[in-house]
Every structure is written in C-alpha cells, then in structure tokens.
N, C-alpha and C positions, 0 to 999 in steps of 0.2 A: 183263581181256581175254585171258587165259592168258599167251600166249608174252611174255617182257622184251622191253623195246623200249630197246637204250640207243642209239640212234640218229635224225636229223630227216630228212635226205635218204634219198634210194632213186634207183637207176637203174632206167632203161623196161627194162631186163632183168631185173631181180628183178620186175618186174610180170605181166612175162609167165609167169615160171616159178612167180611167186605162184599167177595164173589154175589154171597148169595144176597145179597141189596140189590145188583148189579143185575140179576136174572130177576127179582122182583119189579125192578124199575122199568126194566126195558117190555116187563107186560104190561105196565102200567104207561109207560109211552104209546105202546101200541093202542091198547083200549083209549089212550086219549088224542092222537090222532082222528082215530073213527069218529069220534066227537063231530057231529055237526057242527057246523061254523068253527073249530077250533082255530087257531088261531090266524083269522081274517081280519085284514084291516089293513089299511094305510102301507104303502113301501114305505120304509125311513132308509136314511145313511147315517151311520153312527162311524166314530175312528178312533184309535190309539196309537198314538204317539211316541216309540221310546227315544230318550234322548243318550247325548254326553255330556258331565262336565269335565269342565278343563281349566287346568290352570291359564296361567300368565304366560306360561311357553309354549303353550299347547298339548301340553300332555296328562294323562288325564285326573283328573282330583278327586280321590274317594270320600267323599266328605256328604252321600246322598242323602244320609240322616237331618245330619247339620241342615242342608236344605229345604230338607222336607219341614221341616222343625219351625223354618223360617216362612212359609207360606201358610197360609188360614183357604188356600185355592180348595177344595176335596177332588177336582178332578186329576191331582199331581198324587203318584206315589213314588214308591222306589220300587226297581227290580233286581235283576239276580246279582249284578256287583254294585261295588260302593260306588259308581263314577258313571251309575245308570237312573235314568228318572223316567216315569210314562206318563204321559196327558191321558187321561181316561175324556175324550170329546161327547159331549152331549150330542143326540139326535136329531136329527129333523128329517120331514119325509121329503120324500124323493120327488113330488107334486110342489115344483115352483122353482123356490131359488137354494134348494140342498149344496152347494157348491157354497153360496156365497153365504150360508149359517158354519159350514163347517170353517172359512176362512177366518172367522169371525170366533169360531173355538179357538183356532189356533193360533189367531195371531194374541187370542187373551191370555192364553196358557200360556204361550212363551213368552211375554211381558213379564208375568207374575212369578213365574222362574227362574228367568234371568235377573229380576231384583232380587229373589231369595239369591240365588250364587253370588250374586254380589257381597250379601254380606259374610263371605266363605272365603271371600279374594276369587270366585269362579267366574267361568264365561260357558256358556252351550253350545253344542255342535251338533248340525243336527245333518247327519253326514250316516249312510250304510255303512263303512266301519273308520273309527278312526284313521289316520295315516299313521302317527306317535307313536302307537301301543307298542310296547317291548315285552317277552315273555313274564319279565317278576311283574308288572300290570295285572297278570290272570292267574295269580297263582293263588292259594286258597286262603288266603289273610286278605284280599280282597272279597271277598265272597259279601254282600250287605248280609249283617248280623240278624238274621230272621230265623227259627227254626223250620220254615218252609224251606227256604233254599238248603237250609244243612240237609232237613230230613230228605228232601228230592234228589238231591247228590249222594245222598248214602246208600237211598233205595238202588240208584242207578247202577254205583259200582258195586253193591250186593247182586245184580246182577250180572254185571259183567265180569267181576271178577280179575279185574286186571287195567291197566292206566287208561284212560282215554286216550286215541289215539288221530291226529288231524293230520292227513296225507293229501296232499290235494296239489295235482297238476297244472302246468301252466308255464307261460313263460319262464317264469324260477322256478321250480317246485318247492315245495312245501313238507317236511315231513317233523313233526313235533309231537309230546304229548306233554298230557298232565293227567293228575292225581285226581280231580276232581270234576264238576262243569262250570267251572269260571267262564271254559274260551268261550261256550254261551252267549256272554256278557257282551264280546267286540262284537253283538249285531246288533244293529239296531233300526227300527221299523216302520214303515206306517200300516195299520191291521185295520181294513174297511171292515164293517158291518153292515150289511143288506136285508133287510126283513124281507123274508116272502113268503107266500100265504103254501101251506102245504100242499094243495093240490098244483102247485106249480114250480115245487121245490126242487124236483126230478130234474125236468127240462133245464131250468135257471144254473143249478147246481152246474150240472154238463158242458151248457155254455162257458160257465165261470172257468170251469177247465180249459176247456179252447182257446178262452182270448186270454188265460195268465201268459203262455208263451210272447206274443208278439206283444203284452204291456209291460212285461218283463222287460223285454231285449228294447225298448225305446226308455226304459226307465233303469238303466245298469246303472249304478251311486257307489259300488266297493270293489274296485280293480287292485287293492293290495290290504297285504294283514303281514306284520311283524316284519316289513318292509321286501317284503316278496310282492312281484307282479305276478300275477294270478287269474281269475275270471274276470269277465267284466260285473258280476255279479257274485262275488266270493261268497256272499254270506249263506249262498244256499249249500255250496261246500261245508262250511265250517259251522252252519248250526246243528247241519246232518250229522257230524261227526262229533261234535260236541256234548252231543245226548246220548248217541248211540249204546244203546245197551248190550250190542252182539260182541260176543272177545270174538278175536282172532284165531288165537291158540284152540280149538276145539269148543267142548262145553256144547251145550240147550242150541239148537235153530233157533231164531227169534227174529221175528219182524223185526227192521226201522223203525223207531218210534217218529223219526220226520220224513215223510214219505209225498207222492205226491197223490196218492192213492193208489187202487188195486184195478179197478175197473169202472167204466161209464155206471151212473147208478140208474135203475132199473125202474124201481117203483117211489123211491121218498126217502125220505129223512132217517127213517128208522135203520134201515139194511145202514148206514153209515156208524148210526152206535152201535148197533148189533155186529158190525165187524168188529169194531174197536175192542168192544169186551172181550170177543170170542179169541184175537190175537194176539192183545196185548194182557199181560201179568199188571195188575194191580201196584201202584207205586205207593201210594199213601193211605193205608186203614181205616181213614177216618168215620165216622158212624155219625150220620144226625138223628136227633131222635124222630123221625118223619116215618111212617109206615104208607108206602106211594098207594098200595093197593088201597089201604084203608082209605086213604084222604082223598083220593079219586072217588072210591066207589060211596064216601058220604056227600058227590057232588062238588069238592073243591080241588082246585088246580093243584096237582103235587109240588112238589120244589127241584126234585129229582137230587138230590147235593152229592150221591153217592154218583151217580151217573154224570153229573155234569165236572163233579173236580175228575174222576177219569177221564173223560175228554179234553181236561185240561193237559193231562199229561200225555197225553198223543197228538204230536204237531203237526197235520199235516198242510200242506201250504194251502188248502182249500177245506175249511172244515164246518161240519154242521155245529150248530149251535141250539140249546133248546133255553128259555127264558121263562120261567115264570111268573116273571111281571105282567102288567096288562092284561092280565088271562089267560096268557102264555102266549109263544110265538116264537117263530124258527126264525134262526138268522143263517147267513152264508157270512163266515168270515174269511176275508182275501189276505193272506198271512205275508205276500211274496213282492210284494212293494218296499222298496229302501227308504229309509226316512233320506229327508233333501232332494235336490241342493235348498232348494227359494219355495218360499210357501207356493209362489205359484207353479211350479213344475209337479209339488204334489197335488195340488188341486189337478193340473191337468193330466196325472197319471190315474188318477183317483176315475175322473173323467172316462179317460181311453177305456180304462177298465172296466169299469160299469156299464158303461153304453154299449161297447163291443156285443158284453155279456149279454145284454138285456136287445140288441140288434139280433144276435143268434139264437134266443133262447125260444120263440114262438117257433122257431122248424130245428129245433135241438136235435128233435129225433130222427129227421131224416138228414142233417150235420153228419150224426154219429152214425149211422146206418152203414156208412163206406170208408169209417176211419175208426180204423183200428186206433182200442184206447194206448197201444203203444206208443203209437204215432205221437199223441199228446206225451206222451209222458217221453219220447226223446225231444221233440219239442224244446219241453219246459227246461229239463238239463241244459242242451244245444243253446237256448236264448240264454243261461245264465254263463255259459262258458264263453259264446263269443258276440252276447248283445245283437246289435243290428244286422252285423255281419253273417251273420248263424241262417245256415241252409236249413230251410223246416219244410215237413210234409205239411201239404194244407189242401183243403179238397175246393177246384176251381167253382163248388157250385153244391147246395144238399141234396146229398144222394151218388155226388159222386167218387171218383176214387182220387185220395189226395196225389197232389203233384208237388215239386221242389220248386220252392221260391225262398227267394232271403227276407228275411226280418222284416227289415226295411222295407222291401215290397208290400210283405202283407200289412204293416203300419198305415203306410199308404194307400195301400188298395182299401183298406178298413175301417177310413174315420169317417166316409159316410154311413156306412153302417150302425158306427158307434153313434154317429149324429143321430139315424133316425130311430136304435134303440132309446137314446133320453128322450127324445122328443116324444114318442108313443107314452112314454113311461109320464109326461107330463112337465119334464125340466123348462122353464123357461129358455126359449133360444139363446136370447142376451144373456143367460148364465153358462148355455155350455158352449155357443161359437168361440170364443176367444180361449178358451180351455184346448178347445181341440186343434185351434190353428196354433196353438205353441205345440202338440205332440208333431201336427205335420211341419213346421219350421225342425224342428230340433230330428226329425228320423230325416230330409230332407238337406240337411246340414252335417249329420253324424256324428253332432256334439252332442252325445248325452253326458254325464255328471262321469263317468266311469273316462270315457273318449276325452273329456275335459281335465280329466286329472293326469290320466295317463300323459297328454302334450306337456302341461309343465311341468312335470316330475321329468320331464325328458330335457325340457329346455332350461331345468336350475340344475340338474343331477353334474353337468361337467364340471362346473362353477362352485358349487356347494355339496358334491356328494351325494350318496342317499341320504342318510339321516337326517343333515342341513336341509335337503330339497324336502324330503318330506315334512317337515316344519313349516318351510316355507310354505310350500303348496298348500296347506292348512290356514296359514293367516291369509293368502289370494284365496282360498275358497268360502273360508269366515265374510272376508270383504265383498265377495259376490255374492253367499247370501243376504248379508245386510243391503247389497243395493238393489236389492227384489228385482232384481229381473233374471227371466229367464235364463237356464244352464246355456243354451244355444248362442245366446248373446254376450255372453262372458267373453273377454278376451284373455288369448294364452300367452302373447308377448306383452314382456314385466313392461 
C-alpha cells in the first residue's frame, strides 16, 4: 500500500489533512498526465502471487513470519493472516516470451518458499480458498502481527460500526460473521499487472472489464469456504463482504470498497482516482513528506504515496494503478483470477486474460457503444456464481446489442481473439499457442479447478464425510498440482 504504517489510531486532524493531499495529488496527476510522452514505453506483465501454508494435515499453519524470516527471496512477504504469503513477481514486457519469464518467477518463488515452510514443518497451497479452513482459523489471533493490518481492520470497523458480516448463497448457504477482517485472509490470488501507455489506458481498461467475466468462469478455483458448497468462484463473495464497510443496521450510505466498478471509463486513468477519492473515506492518515505540486512543477516525477496507499484500500477487481518508477507509468491490475490449481493453468488464465483484453481493446469503444456497463457487471457476478455454466449477455459483434450465451460458448468463441490480441501485442506464437489450447481443452471439458473439486468432494464425501473428504480432496488436489499438469487432466476417481 506504499507508505509504512507503524501506527493503529489517527486523529480527525490527520484526516482532514490526509483529504487535502488527496485533492493536491489528483491535480498533480492530472498536470502529469498532460505531460508529453508521460509515461510511454514497453507493455510489461508483472504478477502477485498469494499463497497458503499448511500443516502436515492440511490445515492451515500460522507461522508466515517464521517463513518469511527463513527466505533471504525479497520478492516473498507476508499478508493479512499468519497462514498467508505473496510472491511479489518481477516484470517483463509483453514483446516475446512474457509467459514463459513469468513461469520462470513462479516456479522460483515457490521453490524458495516451500524450502523456507519446510523449516516450520509447512507445506504450500496454492489453491482460491483453502478446503480445511474452520471459523477459530480467521479469528483475530490469527491476524499477521503488523500494524497495517490491525490499523486497516480498526479503520474499517470504525466505520462500520458493527461485526462483519459474510452471507453468501449457493448450494449451502453461508451466513457467518466476525469481529474483524481476518475472513479476508481465506482468498488467495494471482493479481496480473499490465503497463499501458495513457493514451490507450481508456479503451485497454474497458476491455479488461469485458473479458474478466468469461476468464473468470473458465478459471473458477474456490467452490467451498468453512465446508459449504457455494460459488464456483466464492472468493469474489467473501473478499466483498469481508472488507465491507457498509452496516446493515442504518448508519452513513457508503460505497463497496470491493466493487467491480461504476461505469465503462470515459477519458483515462484519472476519472478512476478521482472516483475513488471522491467515494471512498480515507482509511489510513498517513502523510509523506512529498509536496506533488511542488515536485512536479520543479520538473520531477511525484511519488503520489498519499494517493496511491488509498487506492490501495479500494479493491476493485480491475484497478488503475499509478507507479512512479521508471518515470512513471500506469498499470491495469487484474485482481479476479484464483491462485491454482498447476502453474500452468495460471499461465494459461493469465493468457485468456490478457489477450482476450488486448483482442477487444482496439474497437473497445464501439464493444461498449451497445452494452450497457451493467451487462458487464452482471456478467462478472453470474461467472463467479456459476463458472462456465453462467448465461452472460455479450454483444454478437462491436456495436451491437448483447445476446445470451453461456460461458463456455464465449470462452470458446473467444480464444481466437485472445490469440490475435497477443500476437498483435507481439507474444511469441510458441508462447501463447499452448497456453490457450489448455483454456480451450479445459471450458471444452468443464473441468476447471472449482468443477474438479466439486466431483471429488462428491465421490469421498459418502465414504469419509465432509470434513474427511475435504482433507482428502486437498492432498488429491496438492498431488495434481505437483504433477503439473493441467486442472482438465486431473483425474477424479481415487
């Protein structure tokens, strides 16, 4: 979230002085946009990684410190609970072989991690939400020891005023709460990073909306939490509800803090912080000493720290990003991808994703001309509730009006598209063919990682119960990521 936080409390006076950073910064974005040449250059793909550890039985092992303590890696930290770890992945651009640099992050970070848990008795899982998890799991003794997370959890229920609350429909229903945002913690993610040059951040952005639904629903990885069957995609339920700062009981209107936006954006980058400020209340006070106006208008790049740790604390599944490195430069991060099953199904989700995106994003605006941005945004819901299955509006052609097709269709009708997005984009062939014929095997098949778990939880559950099966189904799903092959190709009879 950039700036350290070693503090929980804040005074109404660092809030206000926060605000007015907030409206400093965003003119200072503005006059640096206008910036010729600001920031052009190179597409990159950059990614983050959250993990699990776990014990010996599969359940999960709070020990992230201990870990981290044990790795000299810098791209490994810890996040919100103790039994959480993030690969921070180095970039590379998007011009050649970005697939197989980022395979090449990850298979080194989880090398380097899995020897650190080792010396903890751990093992990693690297799965959208565990199966294991029991509610004392996310209670707030679990929380990693950081004053970021205390302080983010306190601002939160300063706000809301009342327990968090996670309600969420589905084959079981789901109704729980807690005291704090540990449940948070049971997501865990792969978060792509896309650099794109401002004048093309509009369009790009847009499409990234468009193709999350249909990479979503061929990439579903968390069909249960606290042993409820639920979405094929739970985590977008329960991160949403997990942060949520709105009570129930009356109190303040307030936006979502995890949303999937408001509407198609218009002109750039900017209208995306400028919502952000203008809807969301400030969580953390923090002040750098950086004055943006001044340090732009003496000709150097600002840092923005005030602006960018608030956009840390608005999660929406698609969010802009501002970077002052390299001179600065906007990134698109893709929030809505599962971590898992097998390095290579996230490679090829990463894939569908990207391409789709960058397939749609040269006639983005006549895409969106005849689709209503609701349509996306039931969409995106729809693919995380029923994956492939899920009837979405989608428009037969740019410029027209969307029609009902399932998931699965558009997966399919769409990985040429997403072929000749990479390819335009410069991917070498021989990097992203084999990528995309694992999304079409596996929407083709109807085994994604969510469809795969769900079978053998069905076929151990007589046998061994829920709890038993879900164990179970955690060491077969362990075993089928170590045998790196595709989710599609996993077998469900033991």
């Amino acid at each position: 979230m950039g700036l350290a936080i070693d503090r929980e409390q804040f005074r109404e006076e660092e809030y206000v002085r926060f605000r007015e950073r907030l409206e400093g910064s965003l003119l200072a974005l503005r006059e640096l946009l206008a910036r010729p040449g600001f920031g052009v250059g190179p597409a990159s793909l950059g990614a983050e990684l959250e993990l699990f550890l776990i014990d010996a039985a599969g359940r999960p092992l709070p020990r992230n410190e201990a870990v981290l303590a044990a790795t000299l890696d810098p791209r490994v930290t810890v996040e919100l609970d103790r039994f959480n770890l993030e690969c921070n992945l180095r970039p590379a651009r998007l011009a050649g072989r970005p697939f197989a640099a980022l395979e090449r992050e990850i298979r080194e970070a989880l090398a380097e991690v899995e020897r650190a848990a080792r010396t903890q008795e751990g093992r990693l899982a690297v799965i959208g939400i565990l199966p294991t998890l029991r509610p004392e799991d996310l209670q707030s003794g679990n929380m990693s020891d950081f004053p970021r997370y205390r302080a983010l959890s306190a601002a939160l229920q300063r706000l809301r005023l009342e327990p968090f609350r996670m309600r969420i429909h589905g084959a079981e229903p789901l109704d729980v709460t807690c005291d704090d945002v540990t449940f948070e913690g049971a997501n865990t993610s792969l978060q792509l990073h896309l650099r794109v040059d401002p004048q093309a951040f509009a369009r790009t952005f847009n499409a990234v909306q468009m193709a999350t639904a249909p990479a979503l629903a061929v990439a579903g990885n968390s069909p249960t939490f606290l042993g409820h069957q639920l979405w094929e995609e739970t985590r977008v339920a329960l991160f949403k509800q997990a942060v949520d700062p709105r009570a129930e009981a009356g109190g303040p209107r307030r936006e979502p803090r995890v949303s999937f936006g408001t509407d198609w954006v218009a002109e750039g980058a900017f209208e995306l912080f400028a919502e952000n400020v203008a809807l969301h209340e400030p969580l953390l006070p923090v002040l750098s000493d950086e004055e943006p106006l001044v340090r732009l208008r003496a000709g150097a790049v600002p840092r923005l720290e005030e602006l960018r740790l608030h956009q840390g604390t608005v999660w929406r599944w698609n969010r802009a990003i501002y970077d002052w490195a390299e001179g600065g430069h906007l990134r698109i991060e893709m929030r809505a991808l599962p971590a898992g099953p097998s390095v290579v199904d996230m490679l090829a989700n990463a894939a569908f994703l990207v391409g789709l995106a960058l397939g749609l994003a040269p006639e983005a605006d006549a895409w969106t001309r005849g689709f209503d941005f609701e349509c996306a945004h039931r969409n995106f819901y729809r693919a995380a509730q029923e994956g492939l299955e899920a009837e979405l509006l989608w428009p037969p052609a740019p410029g027209q009006a969307p029609v009902r097709a399932t998931a699965r269709e558009l997966v399919l009708r769409h990985v040429p598209l997403a072929r000749e997005g990479l390819a335009r984009a410069g991917v070498a062939r021989e990097e992203h063919e084999p990528l995309l014929a694992v999304i079409e095997a596996r929407a083709a098949s109807g085994q994604t990682g969510a469809a795969w778990q769900r079978s053998v939880l069905a076929a151990l559950e007589p046998r061994l119960g829920r709890s038993g099966a879900l164990a179970a189904m955690l060491e077969r799903y362990l075993a089928g990521t170590a045998s790196e092959a595709p989710v599609h190709r996993w077998p469900v009879a033991p």
